[in-house]
N, C-alpha and C positions, 0 to 999 in steps of 0.2 A: 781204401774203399773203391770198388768199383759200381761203375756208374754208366748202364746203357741208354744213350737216348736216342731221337730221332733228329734229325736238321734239312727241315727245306730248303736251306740258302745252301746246304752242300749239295742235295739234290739238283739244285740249279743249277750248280757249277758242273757235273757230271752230265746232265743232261745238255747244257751246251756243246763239249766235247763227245756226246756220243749221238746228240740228233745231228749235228755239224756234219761230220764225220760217218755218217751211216750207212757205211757202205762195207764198213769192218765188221757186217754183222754174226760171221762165226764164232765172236765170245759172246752174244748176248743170247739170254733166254727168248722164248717163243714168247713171252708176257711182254719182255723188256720191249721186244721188237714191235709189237702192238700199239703199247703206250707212245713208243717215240714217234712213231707215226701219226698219231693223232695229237701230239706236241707238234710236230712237224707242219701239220697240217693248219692248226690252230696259230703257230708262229711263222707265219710267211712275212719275209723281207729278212730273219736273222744274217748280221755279217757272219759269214761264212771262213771267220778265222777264230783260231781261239789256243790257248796256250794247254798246256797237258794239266789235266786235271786235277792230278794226285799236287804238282807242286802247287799250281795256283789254291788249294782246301789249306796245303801246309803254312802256306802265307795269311791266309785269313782267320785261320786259326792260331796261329802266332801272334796273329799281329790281336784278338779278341782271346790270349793266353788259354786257348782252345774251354772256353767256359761261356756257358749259354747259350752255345750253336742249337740248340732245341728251340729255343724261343725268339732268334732272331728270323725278322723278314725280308723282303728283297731291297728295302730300304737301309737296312744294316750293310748288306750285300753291297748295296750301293755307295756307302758310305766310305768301303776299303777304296774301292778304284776312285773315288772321287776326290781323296787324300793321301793318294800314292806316295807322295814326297813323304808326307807322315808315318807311312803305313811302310815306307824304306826303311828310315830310320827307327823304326820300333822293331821291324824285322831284324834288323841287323846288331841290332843290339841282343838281342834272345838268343838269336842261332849263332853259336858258335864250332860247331862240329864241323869239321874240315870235311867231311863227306859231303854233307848237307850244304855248305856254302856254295858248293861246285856247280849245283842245280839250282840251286835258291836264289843268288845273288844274280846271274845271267836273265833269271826269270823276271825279279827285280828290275834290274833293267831294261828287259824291253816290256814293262808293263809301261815305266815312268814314259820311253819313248813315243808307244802306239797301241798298245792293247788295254790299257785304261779304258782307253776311249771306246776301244771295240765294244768292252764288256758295259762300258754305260750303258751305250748305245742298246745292245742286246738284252741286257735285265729291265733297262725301260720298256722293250718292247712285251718282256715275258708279265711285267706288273700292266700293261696293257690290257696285252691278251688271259690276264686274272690266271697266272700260273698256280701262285699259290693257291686259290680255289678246285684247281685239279689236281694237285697235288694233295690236300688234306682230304678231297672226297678218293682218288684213285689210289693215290701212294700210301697213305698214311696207314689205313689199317691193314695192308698188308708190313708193314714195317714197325707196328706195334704187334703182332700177333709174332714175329720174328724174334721179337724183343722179348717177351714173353718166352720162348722156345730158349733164348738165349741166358735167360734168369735161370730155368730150371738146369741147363747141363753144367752151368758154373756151380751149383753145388755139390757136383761133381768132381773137381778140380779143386786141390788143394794148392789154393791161390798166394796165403801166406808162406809159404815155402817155394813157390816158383818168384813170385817178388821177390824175395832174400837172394834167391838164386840167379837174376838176373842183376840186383845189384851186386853181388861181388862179382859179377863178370864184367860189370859195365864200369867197376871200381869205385863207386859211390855210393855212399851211406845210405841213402833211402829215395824210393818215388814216391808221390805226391798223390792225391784221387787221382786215378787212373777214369777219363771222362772219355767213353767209347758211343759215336755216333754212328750208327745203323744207315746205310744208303741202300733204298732202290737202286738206281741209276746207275752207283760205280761196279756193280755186279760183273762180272765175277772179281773185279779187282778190290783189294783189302790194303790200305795203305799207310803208312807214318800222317800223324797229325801233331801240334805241338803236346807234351809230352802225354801224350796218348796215343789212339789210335782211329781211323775211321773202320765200318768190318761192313759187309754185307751181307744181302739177306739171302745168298745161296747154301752158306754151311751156319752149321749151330754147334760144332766142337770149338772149345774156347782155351782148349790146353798151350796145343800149338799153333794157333795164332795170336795168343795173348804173347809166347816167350819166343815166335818170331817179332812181333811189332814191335814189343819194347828191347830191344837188344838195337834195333837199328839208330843210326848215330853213333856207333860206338869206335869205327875203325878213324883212323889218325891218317892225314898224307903218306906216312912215310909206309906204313901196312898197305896201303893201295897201291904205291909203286910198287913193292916185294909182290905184291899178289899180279899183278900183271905183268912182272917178268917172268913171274914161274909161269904163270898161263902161256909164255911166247916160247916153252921150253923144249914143246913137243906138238908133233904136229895133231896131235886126239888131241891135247888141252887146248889148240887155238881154234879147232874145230866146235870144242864144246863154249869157250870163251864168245866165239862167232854166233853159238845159237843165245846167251845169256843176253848178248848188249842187242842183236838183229831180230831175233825170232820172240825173247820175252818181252824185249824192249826194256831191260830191267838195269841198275846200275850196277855199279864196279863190287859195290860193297854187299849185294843179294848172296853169293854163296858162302860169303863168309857169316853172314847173318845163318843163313843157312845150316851152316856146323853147329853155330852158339845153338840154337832151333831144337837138333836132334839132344844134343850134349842135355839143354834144358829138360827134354823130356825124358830121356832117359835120369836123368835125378829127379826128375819126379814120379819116377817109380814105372815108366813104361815100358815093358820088354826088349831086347833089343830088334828080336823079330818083328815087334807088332811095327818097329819104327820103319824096320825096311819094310815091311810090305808097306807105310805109309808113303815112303821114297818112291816105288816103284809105281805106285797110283799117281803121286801128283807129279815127279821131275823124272821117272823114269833112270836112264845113266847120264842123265845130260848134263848134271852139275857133280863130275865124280871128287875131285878134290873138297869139297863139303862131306862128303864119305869118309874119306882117307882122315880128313883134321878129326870129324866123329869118334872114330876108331883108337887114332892117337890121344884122344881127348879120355874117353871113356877109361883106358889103360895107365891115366896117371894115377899114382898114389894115391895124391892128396886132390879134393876139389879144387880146381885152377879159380885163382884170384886174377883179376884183370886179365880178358881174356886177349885184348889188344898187343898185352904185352908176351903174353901168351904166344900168341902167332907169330910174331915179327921174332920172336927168338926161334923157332920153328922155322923160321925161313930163313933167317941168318946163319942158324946155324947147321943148316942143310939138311934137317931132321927130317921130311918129310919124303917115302919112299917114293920111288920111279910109281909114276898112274899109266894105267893101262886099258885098255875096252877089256880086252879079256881077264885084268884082274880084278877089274868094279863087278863084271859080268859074275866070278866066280866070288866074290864078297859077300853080294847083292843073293845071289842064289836063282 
């Protein structure tokens, strides 16, 4: 079953990180940009530090088994950083995906060190300043009326067959309620949450961000080194390499997620055209090796079981043609 709702304590954390920070405002909408401003205005004295968004939701959501973020307050909020040492050890108990550790565990750390404190300090100010009051009068029915728009197009999306489909790639017998929290604030960013997802209220297709979000987690240490040796193997792959980790600000494991992405949607019956023109709207050539595994992916036989193990023999055994600007160029069309 899936399950859209809303969570003010994720909007909090999102809004920390983007009223903080406000200066990055070429991803945020004209609305976003409004609202923070008079968040900004309304929160004078916030510390002016704060950890990245996406991992700090994935922690809080781990750590409350990403269930009833709809109905927790800033006092729930509160409760994570104020039981860090707890909220380590529950964390680390859950996340075990070698991907996920890399960013999770360091974030861990310097929460128990000094940014606990920050975020006390900060969410007390926002229960001050009655956040959650602007939030259910300003955020809220914009992000139920989304929710709504996102009910209807999932009955579009043949969900039981993409689930299926994601578990034998992920090599596991089945996923659990799939519980998807709607954010204002993280706009345009759509992120892993514990084993779900968070989404925003910019798009309302649910095909291929339901079989990007849930695919992530799935690559192993040893796939991340073979993926970044081939990235160092040409000088276009370190250039594209260079805009993934600098310019999306995204991790090691996004374009591999990426292939599973298109792979999924094409088994769920989407043309292969309709998918590149999808590529060339949102990533343009800039992640061509997620192309090229596509490609090689779509041309197997049989549907690939364990896509992890899938790659790493692709890489090992050097299966993967020479990439090129001018051969994505002519791929791509």
């Amino acid at each position: 079953m899936i399950n859209i709702k809303p969570s003010m304590i994720l909007d909090a954390i999102c809004y920390l990180e983007k009223g903080i920070y406000f200066s990055q405002k070429q991803w945020m909408s004209k609305e976003q940009i409004k609202m923070i401003e008079e968040l900004n205005r309304i929160n004078i004295g916030l510390i002016h530090k704060c950890l990245n968004m996406s991992t700090v939701s994935l922690i809080v959501s781990t750590f409350y088994n990403n269930e009833n973020l709809d109905l927790y307050n800033l006092d729930d909020l509160l409760n994570v950083f104020e039981n860090i040492n707890l909220v380590d050890k529950v964390v680390k108990e859950r996340i075990s995906n070698d991907f996920q550790k890399k960013y999770v565990y360091p974030t861990l750390d310097w929460l128990r060190q000094e940014y606990a404190e920050i975020y006390i300090k900060n969410i007390n100010l926002l229960k001050q300043n009655q956040f959650d009051l602007y939030w259910k009068k300003e955020i809220y029915p914009k992000v139920l009326d989304n929710i709504k728009k996102k009910y209807l197009a999932l009955q579009k999306v043949n969900v039981k067959a993409l689930i299926a489909n994601v578990c034998a790639l992920k090599n596991i017998s089945k996923l659990g309620d799939i519980n998807i929290y709607v954010s204002f604030m993280s706009s345009p960013t759509a992120f892993t949450l514990y084993n779900g997802y968070l989404d925003n209220t910019l798009g309302i297709r649910l095909d291929n961000m339901l079989a990007h979000e849930l695919m992530h987690g799935f690559a192993s240490d040893e796939l991340i080194m073979q993926y970044r040796t081939f990235m160092e193997s040409s000088d276009y792959l370190k250039q594209c390499y260079k805009f993934l980790i600098d310019e999306m600000k995204s991790g090691e494991e996004e374009e591999l997620v990426m292939s599973a992405e298109y792979y999924l949607m094409y088994l769920n019956g989407i043309p292969k055209l309709d998918i590149y023109k999808y590529v060339k709207t949102n990533y343009g050539y800039n992640l061509p090796l997620s192309i090229v595994l596509f490609e090689l992916a779509i041309n197997e036989k049989n549907r690939i079981i364990d896509y992890n193990q899938w790659l790493l023999n692709k890489f090992s055994k050097k299966e993967i043609p020479e990439i090129t600007k001018d051969g994505i160029t002519a791929l791509l069309g």
